[in-house]
N, C-alpha and C positions, 0 to 999 in steps of 0.2 A: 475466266479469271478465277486462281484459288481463293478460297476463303480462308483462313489460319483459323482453325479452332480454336475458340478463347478459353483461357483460363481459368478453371473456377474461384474464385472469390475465396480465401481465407475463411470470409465472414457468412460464407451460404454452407446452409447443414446440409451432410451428406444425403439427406431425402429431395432435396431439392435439386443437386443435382443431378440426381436420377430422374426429376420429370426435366430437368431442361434437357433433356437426352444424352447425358452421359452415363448412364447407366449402361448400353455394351461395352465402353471401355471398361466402366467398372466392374463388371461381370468378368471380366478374363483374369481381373487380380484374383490372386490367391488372399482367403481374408484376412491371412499376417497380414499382410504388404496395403490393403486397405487400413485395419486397425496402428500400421506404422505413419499413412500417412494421417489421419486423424490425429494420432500423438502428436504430431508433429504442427497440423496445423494448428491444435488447443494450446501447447508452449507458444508458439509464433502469437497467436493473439491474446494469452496473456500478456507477452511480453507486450505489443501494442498498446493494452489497455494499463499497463502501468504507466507506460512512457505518457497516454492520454491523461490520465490521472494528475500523471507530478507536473506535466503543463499544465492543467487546470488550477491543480492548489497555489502552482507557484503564482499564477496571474491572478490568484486569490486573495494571496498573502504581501505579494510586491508592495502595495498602495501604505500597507503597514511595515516595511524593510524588512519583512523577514522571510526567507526560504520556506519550500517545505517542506525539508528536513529539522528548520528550527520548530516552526511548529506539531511537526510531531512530536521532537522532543519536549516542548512545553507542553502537548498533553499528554504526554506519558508523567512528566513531573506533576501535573493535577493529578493522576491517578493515583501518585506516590503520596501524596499533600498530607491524608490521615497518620501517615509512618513517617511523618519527619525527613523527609524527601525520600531521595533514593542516591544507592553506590552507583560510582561510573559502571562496576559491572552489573548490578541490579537492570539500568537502564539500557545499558549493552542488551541484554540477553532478551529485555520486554522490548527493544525496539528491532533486534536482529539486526543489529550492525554492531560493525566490529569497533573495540574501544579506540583505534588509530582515526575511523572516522567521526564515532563520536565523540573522541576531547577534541578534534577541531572546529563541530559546531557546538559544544559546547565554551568553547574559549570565544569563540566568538557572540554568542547569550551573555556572556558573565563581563566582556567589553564596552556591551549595548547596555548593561543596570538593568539585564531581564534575570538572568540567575546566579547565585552565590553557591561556594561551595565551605559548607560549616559544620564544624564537628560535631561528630557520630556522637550522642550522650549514651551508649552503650560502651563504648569503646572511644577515646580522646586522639586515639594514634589514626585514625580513618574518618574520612569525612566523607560527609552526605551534600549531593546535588539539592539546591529549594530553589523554587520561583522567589524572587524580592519583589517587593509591596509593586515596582512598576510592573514586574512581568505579571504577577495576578491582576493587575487593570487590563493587562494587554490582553492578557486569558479570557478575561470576561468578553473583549472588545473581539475577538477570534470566536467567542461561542456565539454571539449574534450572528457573524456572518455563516460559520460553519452548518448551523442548521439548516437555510434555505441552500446552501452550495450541495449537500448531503443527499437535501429532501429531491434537488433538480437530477441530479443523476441519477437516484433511484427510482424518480418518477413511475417509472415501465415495470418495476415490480410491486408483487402485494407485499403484506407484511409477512404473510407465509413463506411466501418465495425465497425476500429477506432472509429468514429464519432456514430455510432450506441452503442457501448460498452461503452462508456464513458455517454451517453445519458441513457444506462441502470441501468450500476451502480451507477448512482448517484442518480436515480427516488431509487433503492435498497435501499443505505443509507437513502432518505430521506423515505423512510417506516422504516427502521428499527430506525431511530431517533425520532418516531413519538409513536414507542410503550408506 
């Protein structure tokens, strides 16, 4: 009876592979063709780990009705709070989505009495995104929860690593922003 070689796992590092004995198949690549399948496999489980991400936040935020694309934008608007909110494009560009996506959820924040959009005192012809008095209680009621949500998933790193992964991913973005 044959056996079918199994597949290796997305999730097992290349080292690993080689002790479960695929290391002469992988001896015969040329090491482009290795270093393309590694590419390949770190995009594929990014993208995984987002998709794991936004079902997590989302089963986070539901109990509260809200997305979790509204609450990233309500905390990108905490971050704006000292500046008098922020422009649709301001939040466009600190959230990386495009403004067609964001006045959708935002129109739907400003339906819920979570945020208003009020004139720019720099300028009266442009207006600035704010959280309103309810969306700051709900902010408050989303930082309780978001801590231990935060703290569980990063459980498995130190604070260094933290520090290293955040250092990583953003050198990432900023190559992939640069294509």
């Amino acid at each position: 009876m044959r056996r079918d070689k199994q597949t290796p796992s997305d999730e097992t590092p290349l080292a690993e592979h080689s002790a479960a004995g695929d290391n002469a198949a992988r001896m015969s690549l040329p090491a482009d063709a290795e270093v393309l399948d590694l590419n390949n496999r770190l995009f594929f489980r990014l993208l995984q780990v987002a998709n794991v991400m936004h079902n997590a936040a989302t089963r986070l935020v539901e109990p509260l009705n809200l997305t979790s694309q509204q609450w990233s934008v309500l905390g990108s608007l905490a971050r704006f709070a000292d500046q008098g909110g922020a422009s649709v494009n301001d939040l466009s560009a600190h959230l990386r989505m495009s403004r067609q996506n964001l006045s959708k959820i935002l129109q739907r924040l400003e339906l819920s009495g979570l945020t208003e959009r009020v004139p720019d005192p720099a300028d009266l012809r442009h207006r600035r995104v704010v959280m309103t008095d309810k969306g700051r209680v709900l902010w408050k009621s989303l930082q309780k929860i978001a801590g231990p949500f935060h703290e569980n998933a990063l459980r498995g790193f130190t604070v260094l690593e933290r520090l290293h992964f955040l250092e990583l991913i953003t050198r990432f973005e900023k190559d992939l922003r640069s294509e």
